[in-house]
MIFITOR-998034 format. One record per residue (C-alpha): x, y, z; residue number from 1. Coordinates in pm, 1 decimal. Layout:
east north up nudo
X Y Z NUM;
...
***
This chain:
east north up nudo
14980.1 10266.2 12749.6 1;
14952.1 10159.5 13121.4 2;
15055.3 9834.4 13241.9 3;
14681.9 9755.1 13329.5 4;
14560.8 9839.3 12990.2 5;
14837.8 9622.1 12791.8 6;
14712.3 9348.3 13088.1 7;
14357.1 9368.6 13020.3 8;
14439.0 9387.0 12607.9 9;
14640.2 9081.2 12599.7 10;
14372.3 8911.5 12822.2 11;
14076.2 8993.4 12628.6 12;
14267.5 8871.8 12301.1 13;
14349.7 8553.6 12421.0 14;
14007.3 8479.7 12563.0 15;
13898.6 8589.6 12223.8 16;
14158.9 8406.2 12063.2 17;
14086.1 8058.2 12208.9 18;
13718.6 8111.3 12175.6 19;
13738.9 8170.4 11801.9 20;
13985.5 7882.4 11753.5 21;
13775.7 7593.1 11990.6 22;
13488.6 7693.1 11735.1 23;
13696.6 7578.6 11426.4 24;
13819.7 7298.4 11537.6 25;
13464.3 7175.3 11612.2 26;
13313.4 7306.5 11315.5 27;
13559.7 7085.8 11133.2 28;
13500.0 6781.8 11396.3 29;
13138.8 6824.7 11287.7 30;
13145.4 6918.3 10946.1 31;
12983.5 6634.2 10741.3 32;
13228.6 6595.6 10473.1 33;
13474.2 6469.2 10728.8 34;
13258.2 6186.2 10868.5 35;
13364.2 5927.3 10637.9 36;
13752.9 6042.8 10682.0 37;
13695.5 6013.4 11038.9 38;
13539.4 5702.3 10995.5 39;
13828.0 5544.9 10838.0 40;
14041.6 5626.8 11132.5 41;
13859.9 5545.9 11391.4 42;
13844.7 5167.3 11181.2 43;
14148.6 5160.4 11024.8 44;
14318.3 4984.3 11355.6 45;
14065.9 4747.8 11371.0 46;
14156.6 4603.8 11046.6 47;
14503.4 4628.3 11063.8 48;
14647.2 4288.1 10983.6 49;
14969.8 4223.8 11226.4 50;
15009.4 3852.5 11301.5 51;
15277.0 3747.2 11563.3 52;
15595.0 3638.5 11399.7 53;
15661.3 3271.4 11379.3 54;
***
């Protein structure tokens, strides 16, 4: 195995790699089961409740 080839393998596979894993993450992003979870968190610091101390 020439240096080239392990160059262009271990190019190929990360390309590949990073592809594959920017598709699951928005898959799950998208996925409707996680819009009310997502919901939550995007709300939950506008209810939080903090008061200044007196």
């Amino acid at each position: 195995m020439t240096h080239d080839t392990l160059v262009w393998f271990s190019k190929s596979f990360g390309l590949f790699y990073l592809l594959a894993l920017s598709i699951a993450v928005l898959v799950y992003a998208f996925w409707p089961s996680n819009k009310q979870r997502f919901d939550r968190a995007a709300d939950a610091i506008l209810h939080d409740e903090d008061k200044p101390c007196r």
